[in-house]
C-alpha positions as CSV (number, residue, x, y, z in Angstrom):
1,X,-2.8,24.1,-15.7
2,X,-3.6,22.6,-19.3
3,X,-6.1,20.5,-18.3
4,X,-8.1,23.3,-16.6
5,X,-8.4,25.2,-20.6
6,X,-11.7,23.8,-22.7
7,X,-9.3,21.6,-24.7
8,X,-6.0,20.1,-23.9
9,X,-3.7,16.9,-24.3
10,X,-2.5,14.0,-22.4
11,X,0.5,14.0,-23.2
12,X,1.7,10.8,-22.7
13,X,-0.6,9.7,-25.2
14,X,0.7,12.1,-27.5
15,X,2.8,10.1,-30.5
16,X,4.1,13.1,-32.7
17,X,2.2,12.6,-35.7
18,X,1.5,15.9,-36.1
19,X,-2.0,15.5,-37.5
20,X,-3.5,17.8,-34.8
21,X,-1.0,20.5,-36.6
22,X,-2.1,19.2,-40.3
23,X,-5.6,19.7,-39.1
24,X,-5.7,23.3,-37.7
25,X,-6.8,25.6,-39.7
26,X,-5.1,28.5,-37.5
27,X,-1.6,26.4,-36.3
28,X,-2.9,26.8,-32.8
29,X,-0.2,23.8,-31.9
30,X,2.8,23.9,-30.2
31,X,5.3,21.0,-30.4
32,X,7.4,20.6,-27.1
33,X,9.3,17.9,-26.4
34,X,7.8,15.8,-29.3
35,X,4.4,16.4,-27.9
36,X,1.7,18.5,-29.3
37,X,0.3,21.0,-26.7
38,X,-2.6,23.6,-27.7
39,X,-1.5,27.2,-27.8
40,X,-4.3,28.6,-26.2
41,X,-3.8,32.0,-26.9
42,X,-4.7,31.0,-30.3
43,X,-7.0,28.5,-30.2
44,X,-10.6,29.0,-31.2
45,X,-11.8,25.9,-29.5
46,X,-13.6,24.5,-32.6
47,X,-12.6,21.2,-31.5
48,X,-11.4,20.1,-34.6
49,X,-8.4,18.4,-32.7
50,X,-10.5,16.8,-30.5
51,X,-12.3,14.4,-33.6
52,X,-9.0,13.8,-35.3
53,X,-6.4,12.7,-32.9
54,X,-5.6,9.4,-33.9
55,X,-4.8,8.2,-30.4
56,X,-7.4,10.6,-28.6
57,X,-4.9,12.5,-27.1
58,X,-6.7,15.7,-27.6
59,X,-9.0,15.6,-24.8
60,X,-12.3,18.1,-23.9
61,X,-12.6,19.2,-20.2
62,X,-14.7,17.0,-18.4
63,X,-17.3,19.3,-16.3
64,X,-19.5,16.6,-15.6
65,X,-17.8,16.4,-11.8
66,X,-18.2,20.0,-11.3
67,X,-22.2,20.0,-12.1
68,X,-22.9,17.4,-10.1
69,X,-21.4,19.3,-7.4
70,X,-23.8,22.1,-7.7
71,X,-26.4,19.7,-7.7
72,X,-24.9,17.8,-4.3
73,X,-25.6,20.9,-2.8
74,X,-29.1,21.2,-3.5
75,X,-28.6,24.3,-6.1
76,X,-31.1,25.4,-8.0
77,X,-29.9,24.5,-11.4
78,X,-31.0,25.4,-14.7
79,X,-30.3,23.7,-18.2
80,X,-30.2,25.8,-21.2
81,X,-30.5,23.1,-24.0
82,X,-29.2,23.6,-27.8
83,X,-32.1,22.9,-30.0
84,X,-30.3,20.3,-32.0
85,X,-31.4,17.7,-29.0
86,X,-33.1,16.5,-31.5
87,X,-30.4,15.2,-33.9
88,X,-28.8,13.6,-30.9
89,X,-31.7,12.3,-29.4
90,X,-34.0,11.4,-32.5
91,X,-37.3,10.2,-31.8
92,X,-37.4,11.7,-28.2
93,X,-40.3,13.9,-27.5
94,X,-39.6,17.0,-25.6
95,X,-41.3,15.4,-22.5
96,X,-38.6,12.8,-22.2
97,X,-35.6,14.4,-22.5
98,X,-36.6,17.2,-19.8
99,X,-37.9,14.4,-17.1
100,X,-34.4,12.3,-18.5
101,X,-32.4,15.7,-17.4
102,X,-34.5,16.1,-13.8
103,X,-33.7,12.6,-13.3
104,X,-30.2,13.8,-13.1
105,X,-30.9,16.4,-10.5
106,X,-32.0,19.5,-12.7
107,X,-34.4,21.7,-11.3
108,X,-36.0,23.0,-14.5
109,X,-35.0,22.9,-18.3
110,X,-35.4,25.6,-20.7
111,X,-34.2,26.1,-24.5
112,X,-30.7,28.0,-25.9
113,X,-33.3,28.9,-28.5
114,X,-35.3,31.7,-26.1
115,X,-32.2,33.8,-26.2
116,X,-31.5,33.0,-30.2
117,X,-34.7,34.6,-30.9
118,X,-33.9,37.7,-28.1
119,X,-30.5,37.8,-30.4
120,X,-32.1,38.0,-34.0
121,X,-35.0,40.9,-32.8
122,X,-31.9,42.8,-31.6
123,X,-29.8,42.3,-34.8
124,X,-32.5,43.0,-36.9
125,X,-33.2,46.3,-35.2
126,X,-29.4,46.8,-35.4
127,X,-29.4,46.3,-38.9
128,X,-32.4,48.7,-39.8
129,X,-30.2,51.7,-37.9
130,X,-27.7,51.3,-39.7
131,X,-26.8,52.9,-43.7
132,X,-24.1,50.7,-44.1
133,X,-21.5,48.5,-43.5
134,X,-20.4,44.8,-42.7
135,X,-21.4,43.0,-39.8
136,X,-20.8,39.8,-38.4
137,X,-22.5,37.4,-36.2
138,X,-22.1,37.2,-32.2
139,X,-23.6,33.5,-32.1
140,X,-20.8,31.3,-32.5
141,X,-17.7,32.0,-29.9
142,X,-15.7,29.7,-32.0
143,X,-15.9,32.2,-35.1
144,X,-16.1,35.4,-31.8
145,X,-12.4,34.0,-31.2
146,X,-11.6,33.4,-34.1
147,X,-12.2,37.1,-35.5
148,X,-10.7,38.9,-32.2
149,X,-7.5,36.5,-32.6
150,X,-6.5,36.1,-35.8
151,X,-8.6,39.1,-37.8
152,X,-8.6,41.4,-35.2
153,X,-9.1,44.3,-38.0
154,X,-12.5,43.2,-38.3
155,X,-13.3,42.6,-35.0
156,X,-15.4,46.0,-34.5
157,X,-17.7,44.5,-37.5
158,X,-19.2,41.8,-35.1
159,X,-22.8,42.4,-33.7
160,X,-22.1,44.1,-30.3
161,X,-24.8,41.7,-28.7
162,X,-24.4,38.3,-26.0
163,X,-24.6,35.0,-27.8
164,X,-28.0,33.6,-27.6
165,X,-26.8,31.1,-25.0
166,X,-25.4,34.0,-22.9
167,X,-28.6,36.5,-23.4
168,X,-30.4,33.6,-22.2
169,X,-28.6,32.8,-19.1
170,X,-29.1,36.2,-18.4
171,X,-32.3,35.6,-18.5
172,X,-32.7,32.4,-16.5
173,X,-30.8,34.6,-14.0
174,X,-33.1,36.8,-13.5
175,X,-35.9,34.8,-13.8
176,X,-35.3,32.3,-11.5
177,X,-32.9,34.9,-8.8
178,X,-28.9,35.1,-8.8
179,X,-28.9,32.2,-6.8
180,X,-29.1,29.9,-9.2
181,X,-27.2,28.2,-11.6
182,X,-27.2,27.5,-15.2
183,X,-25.9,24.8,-17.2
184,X,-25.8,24.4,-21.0
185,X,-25.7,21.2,-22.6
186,X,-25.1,20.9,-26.3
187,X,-22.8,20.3,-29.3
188,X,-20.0,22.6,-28.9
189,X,-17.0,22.8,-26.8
190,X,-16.2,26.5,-27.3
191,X,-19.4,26.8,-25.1
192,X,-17.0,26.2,-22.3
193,X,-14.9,29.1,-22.8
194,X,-18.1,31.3,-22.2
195,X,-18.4,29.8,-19.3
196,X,-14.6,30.7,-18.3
197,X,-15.2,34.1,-19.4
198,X,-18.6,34.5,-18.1
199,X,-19.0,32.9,-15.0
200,X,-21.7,35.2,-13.7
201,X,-24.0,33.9,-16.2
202,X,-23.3,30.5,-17.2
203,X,-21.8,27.8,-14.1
204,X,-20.8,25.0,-16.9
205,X,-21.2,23.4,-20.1
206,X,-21.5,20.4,-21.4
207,X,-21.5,18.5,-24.9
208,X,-24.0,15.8,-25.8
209,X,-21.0,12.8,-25.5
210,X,-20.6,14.1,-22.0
211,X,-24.6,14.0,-21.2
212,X,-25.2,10.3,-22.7
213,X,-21.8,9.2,-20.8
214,X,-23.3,10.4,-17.5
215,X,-26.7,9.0,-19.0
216,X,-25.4,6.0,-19.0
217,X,-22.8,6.0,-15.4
218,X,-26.6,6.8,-13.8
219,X,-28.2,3.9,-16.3
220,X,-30.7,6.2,-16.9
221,X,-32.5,5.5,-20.7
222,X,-34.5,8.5,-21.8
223,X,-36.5,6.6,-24.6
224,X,-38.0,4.7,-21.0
225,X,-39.4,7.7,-19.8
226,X,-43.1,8.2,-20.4
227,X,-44.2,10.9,-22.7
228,X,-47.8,12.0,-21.0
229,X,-48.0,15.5,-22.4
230,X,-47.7,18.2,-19.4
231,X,-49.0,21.6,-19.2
232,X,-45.1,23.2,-19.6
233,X,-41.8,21.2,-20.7
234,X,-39.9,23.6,-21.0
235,X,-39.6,26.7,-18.8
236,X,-40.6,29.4,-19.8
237,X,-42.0,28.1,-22.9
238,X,-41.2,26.0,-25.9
239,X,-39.0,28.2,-28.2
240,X,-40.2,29.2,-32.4
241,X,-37.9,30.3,-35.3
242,X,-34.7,30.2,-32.5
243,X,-34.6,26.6,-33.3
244,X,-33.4,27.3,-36.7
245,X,-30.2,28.1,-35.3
246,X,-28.0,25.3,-35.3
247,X,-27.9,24.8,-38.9
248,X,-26.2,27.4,-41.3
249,X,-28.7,29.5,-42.5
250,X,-31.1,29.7,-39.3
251,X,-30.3,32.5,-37.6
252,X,-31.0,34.9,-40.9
253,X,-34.6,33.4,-40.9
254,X,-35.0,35.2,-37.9
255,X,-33.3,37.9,-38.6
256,X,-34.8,38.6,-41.7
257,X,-38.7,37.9,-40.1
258,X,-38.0,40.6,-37.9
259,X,-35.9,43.4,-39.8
260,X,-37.7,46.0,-42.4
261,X,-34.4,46.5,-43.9
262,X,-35.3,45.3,-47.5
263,X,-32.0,46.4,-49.1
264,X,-29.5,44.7,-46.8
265,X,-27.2,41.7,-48.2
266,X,-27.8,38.5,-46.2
267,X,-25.5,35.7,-46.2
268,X,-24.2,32.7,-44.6
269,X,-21.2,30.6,-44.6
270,X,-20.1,27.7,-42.2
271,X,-16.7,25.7,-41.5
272,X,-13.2,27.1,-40.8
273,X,-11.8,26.9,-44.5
274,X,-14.9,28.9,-46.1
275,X,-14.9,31.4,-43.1
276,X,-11.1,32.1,-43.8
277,X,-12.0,32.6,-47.5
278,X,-15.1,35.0,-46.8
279,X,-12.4,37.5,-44.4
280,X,-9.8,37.1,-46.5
281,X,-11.4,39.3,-49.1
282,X,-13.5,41.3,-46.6
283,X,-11.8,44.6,-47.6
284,X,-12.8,44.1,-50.9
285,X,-16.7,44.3,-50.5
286,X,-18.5,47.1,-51.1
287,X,-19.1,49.3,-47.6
288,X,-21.8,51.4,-49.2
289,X,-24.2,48.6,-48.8
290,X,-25.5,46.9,-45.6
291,X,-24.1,43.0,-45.4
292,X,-24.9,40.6,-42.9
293,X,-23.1,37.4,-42.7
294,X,-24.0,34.6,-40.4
295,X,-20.9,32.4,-39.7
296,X,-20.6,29.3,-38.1
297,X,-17.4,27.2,-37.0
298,X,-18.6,23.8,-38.0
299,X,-19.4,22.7,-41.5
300,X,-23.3,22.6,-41.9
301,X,-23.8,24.8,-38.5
302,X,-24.1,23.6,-35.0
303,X,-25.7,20.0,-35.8
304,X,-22.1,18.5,-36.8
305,X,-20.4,20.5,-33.0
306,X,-17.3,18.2,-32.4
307,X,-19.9,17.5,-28.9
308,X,-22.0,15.4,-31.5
309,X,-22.3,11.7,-32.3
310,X,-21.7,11.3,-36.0
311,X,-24.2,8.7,-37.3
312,X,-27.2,10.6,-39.2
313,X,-26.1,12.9,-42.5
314,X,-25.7,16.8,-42.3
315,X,-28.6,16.1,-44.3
316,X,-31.2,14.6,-42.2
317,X,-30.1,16.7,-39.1
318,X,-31.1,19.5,-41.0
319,X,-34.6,18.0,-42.0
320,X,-34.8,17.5,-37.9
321,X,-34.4,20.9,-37.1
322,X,-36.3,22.2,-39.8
323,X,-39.2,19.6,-38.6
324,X,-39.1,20.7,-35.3
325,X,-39.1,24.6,-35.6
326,X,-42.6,25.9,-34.7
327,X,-44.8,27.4,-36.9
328,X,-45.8,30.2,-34.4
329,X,-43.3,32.5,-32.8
330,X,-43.1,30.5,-29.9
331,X,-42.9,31.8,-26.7
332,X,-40.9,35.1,-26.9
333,X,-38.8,36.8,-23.8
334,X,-39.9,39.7,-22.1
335,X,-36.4,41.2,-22.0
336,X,-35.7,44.1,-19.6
337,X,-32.2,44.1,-19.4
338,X,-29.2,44.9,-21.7
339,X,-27.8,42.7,-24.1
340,X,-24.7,44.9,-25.2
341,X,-21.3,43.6,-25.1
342,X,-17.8,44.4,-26.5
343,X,-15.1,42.1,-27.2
344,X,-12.0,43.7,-25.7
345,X,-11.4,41.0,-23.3
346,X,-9.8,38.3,-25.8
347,X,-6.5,38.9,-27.0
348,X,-5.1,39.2,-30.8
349,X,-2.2,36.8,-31.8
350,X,0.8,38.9,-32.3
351,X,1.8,38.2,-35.7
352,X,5.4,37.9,-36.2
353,X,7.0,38.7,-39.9
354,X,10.2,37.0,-40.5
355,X,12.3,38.3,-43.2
356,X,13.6,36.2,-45.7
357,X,16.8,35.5,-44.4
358,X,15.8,34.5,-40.8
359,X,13.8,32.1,-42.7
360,X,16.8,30.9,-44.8
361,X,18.7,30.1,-41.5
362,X,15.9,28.2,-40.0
363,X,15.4,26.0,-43.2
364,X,19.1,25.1,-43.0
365,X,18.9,24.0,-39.1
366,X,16.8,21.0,-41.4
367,X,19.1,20.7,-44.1
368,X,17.5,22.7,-46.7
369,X,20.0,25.1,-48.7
370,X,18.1,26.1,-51.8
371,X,14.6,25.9,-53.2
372,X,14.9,22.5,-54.8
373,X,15.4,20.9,-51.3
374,X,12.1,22.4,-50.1
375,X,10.1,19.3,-51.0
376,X,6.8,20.9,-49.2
377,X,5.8,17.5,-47.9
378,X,3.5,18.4,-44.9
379,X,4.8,15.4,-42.8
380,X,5.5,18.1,-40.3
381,X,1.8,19.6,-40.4
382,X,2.9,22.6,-42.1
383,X,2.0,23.9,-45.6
384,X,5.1,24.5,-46.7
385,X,8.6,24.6,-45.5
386,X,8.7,28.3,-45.1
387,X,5.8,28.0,-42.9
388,X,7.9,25.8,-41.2
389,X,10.6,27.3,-40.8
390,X,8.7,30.4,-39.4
391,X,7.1,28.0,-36.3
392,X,11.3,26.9,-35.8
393,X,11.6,30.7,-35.1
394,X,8.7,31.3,-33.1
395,X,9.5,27.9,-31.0
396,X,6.3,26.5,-31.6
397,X,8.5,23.4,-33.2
398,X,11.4,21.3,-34.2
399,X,13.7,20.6,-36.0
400,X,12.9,16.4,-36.0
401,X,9.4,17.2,-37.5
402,X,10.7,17.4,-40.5
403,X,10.3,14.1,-42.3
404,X,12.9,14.3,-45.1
405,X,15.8,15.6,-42.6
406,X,14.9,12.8,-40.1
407,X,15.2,10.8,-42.6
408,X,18.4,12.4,-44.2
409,X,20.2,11.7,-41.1
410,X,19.3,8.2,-40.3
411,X,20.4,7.5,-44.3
412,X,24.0,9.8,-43.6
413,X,24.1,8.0,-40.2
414,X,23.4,3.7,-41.6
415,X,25.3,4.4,-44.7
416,X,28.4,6.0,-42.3
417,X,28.1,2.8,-39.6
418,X,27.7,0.4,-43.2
419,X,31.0,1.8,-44.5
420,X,33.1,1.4,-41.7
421,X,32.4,-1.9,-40.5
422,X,35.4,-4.0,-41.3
423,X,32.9,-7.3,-41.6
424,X,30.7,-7.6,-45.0
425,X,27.2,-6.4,-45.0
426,X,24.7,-6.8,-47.2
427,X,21.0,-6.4,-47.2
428,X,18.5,-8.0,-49.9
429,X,14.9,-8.3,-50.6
430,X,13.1,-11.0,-51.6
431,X,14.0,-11.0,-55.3
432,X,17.3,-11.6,-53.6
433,X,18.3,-8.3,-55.5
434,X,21.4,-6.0,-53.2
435,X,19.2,-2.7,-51.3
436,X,22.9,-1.9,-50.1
437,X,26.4,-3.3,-49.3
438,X,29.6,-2.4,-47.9
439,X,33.4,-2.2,-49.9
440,X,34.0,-5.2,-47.3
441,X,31.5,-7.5,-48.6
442,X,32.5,-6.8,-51.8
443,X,36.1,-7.6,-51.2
444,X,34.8,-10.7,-49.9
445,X,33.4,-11.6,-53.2
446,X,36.4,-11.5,-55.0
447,X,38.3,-8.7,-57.2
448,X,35.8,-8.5,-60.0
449,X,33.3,-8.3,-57.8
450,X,35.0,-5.0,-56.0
451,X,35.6,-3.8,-59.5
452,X,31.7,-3.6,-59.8
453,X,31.7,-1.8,-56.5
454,X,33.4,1.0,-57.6
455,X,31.0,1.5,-60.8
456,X,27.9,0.5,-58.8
457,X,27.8,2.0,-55.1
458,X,26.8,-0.3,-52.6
459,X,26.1,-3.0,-55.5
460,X,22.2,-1.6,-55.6
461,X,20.1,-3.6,-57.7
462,X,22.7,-6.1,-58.6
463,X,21.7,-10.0,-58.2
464,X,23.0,-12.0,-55.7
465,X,22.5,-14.9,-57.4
466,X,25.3,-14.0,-59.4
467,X,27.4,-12.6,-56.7
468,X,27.4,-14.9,-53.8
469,X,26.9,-18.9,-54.8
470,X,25.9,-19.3,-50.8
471,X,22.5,-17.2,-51.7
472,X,19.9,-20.4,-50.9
473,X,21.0,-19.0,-47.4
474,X,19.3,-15.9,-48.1
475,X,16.5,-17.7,-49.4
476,X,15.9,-19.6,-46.7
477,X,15.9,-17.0,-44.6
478,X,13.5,-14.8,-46.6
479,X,11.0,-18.2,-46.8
480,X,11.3,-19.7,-43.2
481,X,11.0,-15.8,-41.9
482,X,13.4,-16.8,-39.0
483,X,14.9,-13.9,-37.1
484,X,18.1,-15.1,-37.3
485,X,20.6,-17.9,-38.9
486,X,24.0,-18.3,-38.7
487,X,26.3,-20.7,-40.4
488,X,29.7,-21.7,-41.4
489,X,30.7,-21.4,-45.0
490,X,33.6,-22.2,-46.9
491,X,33.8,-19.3,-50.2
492,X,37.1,-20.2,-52.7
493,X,39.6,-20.5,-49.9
494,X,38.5,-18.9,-47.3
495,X,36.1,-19.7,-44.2
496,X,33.4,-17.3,-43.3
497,X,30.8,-17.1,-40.8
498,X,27.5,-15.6,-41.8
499,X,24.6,-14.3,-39.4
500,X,21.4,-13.7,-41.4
501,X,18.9,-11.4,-39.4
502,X,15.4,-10.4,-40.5
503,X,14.5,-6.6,-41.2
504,X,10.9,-7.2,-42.9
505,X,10.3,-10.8,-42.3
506,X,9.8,-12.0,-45.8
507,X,10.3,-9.4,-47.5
508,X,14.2,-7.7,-47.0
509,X,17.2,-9.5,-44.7
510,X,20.4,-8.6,-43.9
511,X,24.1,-10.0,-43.5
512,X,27.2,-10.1,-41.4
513,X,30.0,-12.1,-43.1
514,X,32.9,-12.6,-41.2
515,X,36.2,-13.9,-42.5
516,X,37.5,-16.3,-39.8
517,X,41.1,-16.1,-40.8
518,X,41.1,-12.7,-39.9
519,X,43.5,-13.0,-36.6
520,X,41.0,-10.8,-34.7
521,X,37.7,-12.5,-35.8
522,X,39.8,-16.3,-35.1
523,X,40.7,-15.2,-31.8
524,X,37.4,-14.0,-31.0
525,X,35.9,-17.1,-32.7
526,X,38.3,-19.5,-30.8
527,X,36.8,-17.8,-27.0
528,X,33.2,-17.9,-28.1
529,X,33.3,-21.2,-29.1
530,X,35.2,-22.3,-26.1
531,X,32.7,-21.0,-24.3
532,X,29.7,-23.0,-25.8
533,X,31.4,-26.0,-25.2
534,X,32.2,-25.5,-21.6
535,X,28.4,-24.2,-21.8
536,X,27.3,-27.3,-23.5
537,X,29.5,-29.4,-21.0
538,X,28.1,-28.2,-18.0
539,X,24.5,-29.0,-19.6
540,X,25.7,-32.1,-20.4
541,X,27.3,-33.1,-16.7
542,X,23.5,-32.4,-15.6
543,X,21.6,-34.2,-18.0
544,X,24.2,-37.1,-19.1
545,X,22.3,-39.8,-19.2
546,X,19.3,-37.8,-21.9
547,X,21.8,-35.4,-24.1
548,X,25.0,-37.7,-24.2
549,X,25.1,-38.7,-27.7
550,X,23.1,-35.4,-29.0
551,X,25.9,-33.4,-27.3
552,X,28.7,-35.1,-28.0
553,X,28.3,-34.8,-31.4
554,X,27.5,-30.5,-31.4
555,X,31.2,-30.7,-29.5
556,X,32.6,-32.3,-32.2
557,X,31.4,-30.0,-34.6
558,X,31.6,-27.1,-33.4
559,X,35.9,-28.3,-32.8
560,X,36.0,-29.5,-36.0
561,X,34.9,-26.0,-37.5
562,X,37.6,-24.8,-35.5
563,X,40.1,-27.0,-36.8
564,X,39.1,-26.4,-40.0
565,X,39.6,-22.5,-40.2
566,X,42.5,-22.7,-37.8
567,X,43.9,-25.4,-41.0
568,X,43.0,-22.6,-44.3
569,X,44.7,-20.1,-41.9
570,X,48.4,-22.3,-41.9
571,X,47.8,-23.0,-45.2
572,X,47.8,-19.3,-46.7
């Protein structure tokens, strides 16, 4: 089921704007049915979706239910905290936020940063083996997936180490026995596909929106807890320089503090659109020197997670973190136990190449024949029309996402139903200037008037005040804003009923004209106005006394109109 993957939508919430697609980076969006699902097998779970679905129909799985389960069961359960608790929580001493978190129900609380340091002494040592060559950062799963996935070429340049958040639930593990249970909380959602494919080591994760909801379902306020200092906050220790890690740049502190490699290339680069730029010129750096690059998902590093509130600058976060880290090592692990790892486990995307002509056909299912009608709009989320067209091959979307053939065939389709609709129609905007027409209006208006039709199309742009002398209707209709107005009107020698109707109230309306000595429309006229009167009748017969006079006088109007049309008709 969807709703069992890190991120998935509701999709009846979904409504087709396609700004999920417009957003990712990597197209990991399928439309279905007019509704955006996540393509899992290529989504990186940056959670990009998540912050800019309009309607909030991208949705992050809740494991809030499934924690407190473990700790309904009396489990001992462990937190490992991200070390930008600080930007969420400003102002909150280390003290509070671990007796806020035992309020919950946790057993003890230790820091994600533990396991960053573990990470950067085995990097480091990495590095000063080798002679040369790239390598890449383990620490963010987002930029893991996104590497194995979609670069898959350069997926035997990442550091063959655990993320600090797994080396230290390994730890916790075998600190505290098998038996227990850890639990991350922090700013990032792909967090929670470590846990899917690491279950061993880490029982759940959890953002930082998720914490202060439940926070707030247990009316627990952490700012109220006391701060008395205690002898140990955080179990083992408090963490040092594995602080640094959540904003871009902290993790090669580390490493460089513990490498002696003094001719390697350090450098860092964080959000989606930079990290695309930095692989896709990876071939062309120079493999004779030893480069390290640090990359992180989010722009700025971990601090702006999609799992984070948004109100304090990249900025001051940073200033936090940097505020925070200690001085001193900290209190470093005593690691007996392998940290190794491979990345065979997640899947590439199977890149398809269409050739040009497969591509051809698929623009034309969307009315493009040639270059010129490839307008490259993006309405559809796409880049280009050719990118497009490749997701219509691949079925991952439709042919009603594209904007300008939607709206192609509602134009082909109104203009069709306008032309053969024996009444007149005519629609106007409030300069009472024609937005369209049909022949039979025209006709309507008289011979010179059908002459104009022929040079001008639908009489576009031409002023009713010169066309129809029954145009205060129109402005009536455009000033009152009324939904709908019909009247009787006598034009040269004919009678004509006229229905205005609003489109844009104020601003464009629209007309029916009907010529009542047509024998069809007088026929039909003649029943529907029999019918009121009967209607008003019967009103009448129940409300004599009260609507007498008032009635009796609509009756005889409405028969003398009748009269009066049926009279022009003999006449002609």
């Amino acid at each position: 089921m969807d709703i069992l993957q890190p991120v998935y939508t509701e999709q009846n919430d979904c409504q087709d704007c396609y700004k999920c697609i417009r957003e990712c980076k990597l197209k990991a969006i399928k439309v279905v049915n007019n509704a955006a699902q996540i393509l899992h097998s290529d989504c990186i779970y940056c959670g990009i979706c998540t912050l800019i679905c309009p309607v909030n129909a991208k949705k992050v799985r809740d494991d809030v239910t499934r924690v407190k389960s473990l700790l309904k069961r009396d489990q001992k359960v462990i937190v490992s905290l991200a070390p930008s608790f600080v930007t969420e929580f400003p102002n909150l001493s280390d003290e509070q936020i671990v007796a806020a978190l035992k309020a919950l129900g946790f057993t003890h609380v230790s820091e994600t940063a533990l396991g960053a340091q573990e990470v950067s002494k085995k990097v480091s040592e990495f590095i000063d083996n080798q002679d040369k060559g790239i390598y890449i950062s383990s620490a963010c799963p987002s930029v893991v997936e996104m590497i194995c996935k979609h670069y898959p070429k350069y997926k035997n340049y990442i550091t063959p180490f655990l993320s600090p958040l797994l080396t230290h639930s390994k730890f916790l593990k075998n600190e505290y026995g098998e038996d227990s249970h850890v639990v991350f909380i922090g700013p990032c959602i792909a967090k929670k596909s470590e846990s899917d494919e690491f279950p061993e080591l880490l029982d759940a994760a959890l953002t930082f929106s998720d914490l202060k909801r439940w926070f707030e379902e247990e009316n627990i306020d952490p700012y109220l807890f006391a701060g008395e200092q205690q002898a140990e906050v955080f179990v083992p220790g408090k963490a040092g320089k594995g602080v640094l890690y959540p904003i871009d740049g902290g993790m090669l502190m580390g490493v460089k503090n513990n490498t002696t490699a003094t001719d390697a290339v350090y450098m860092t680069f964080s959000g989606i659109n930079n990290i695309q730029s930095v692989l896709k010129d990876l071939d062309k750096y120079k493999k004779s020197d030893v480069m390290f690059l640090e990359l992180l998902a989010c722009d700025g590093g971990c601090v702006n997670g999609p799992g984070t509130s948004k109100s304090y600058s990249t900025a001051l976060k940073r200033l936090e973190i940097i505020g925070r880290a200690d001085k001193d090592l900290g209190f470093q692990l005593n690691v007996d136990f392998p940290i190794e790892r491979n990345f065979n486990s997640i899947v590439p995307v199977k890149k398809i190449e269409h050739s040009s002509n497969r591509i051809k056909e698929a623009l034309t299912m969307v009315g493009k024949y040639s270059d010129k009608d490839e307008i490259n709009c993006g309405g559809c989320g796409y880049n280009s029309c050719k990118e497009f067209a490749g997701a219509l091959l691949e079925d991952r979307s439709e042919p009603n996402m594209c904007v300008s053939y939607m709206r192609k065939i509602a134009h082909d389709k109104s203009s069709a139903l306008l032309r053969k609709i024996p009444s007149g129609v005519v629609i106007v905007n409030d300069q009472l200037k024609i937005r369209d027409s049909n022949l039979s209006f025209a006709r309507m208006m008289g011979p010179e008037i059908e002459q104009l039709y022929d040079t001008i199309p639908g009489l576009v742009d031409a002023d009713l005040h010169k066309i129809a002398p029954f145009y205060k209707l129109f402005s009536s209709a455009l000033k009152t804003g009324a939904e709908n107005m019909e009247r009787d009107i006598r034009f040269g020698n004919k009678m004509f009923h006229i229905t205005i109707f609003s489109i844009h109230k104020n601003k464009i309306v629209g007309a029916i004209l009907r010529d009542m000595s047509e024998p069809f429309i007088q026929r039909e006229e003649v029943i529907s106005r029999a019918k009121s009167v009967n209607q008003k009748n019967l009103e009448t017969v129940q409300k004599i006394a009260y609507l007498l006079g008032e009635n009796a006088s609509e009756t005889e109007e409405m028969l003398n109109s009748i009269v009066e049309f049926y009279t022009l008709s003999q006449d002609q």
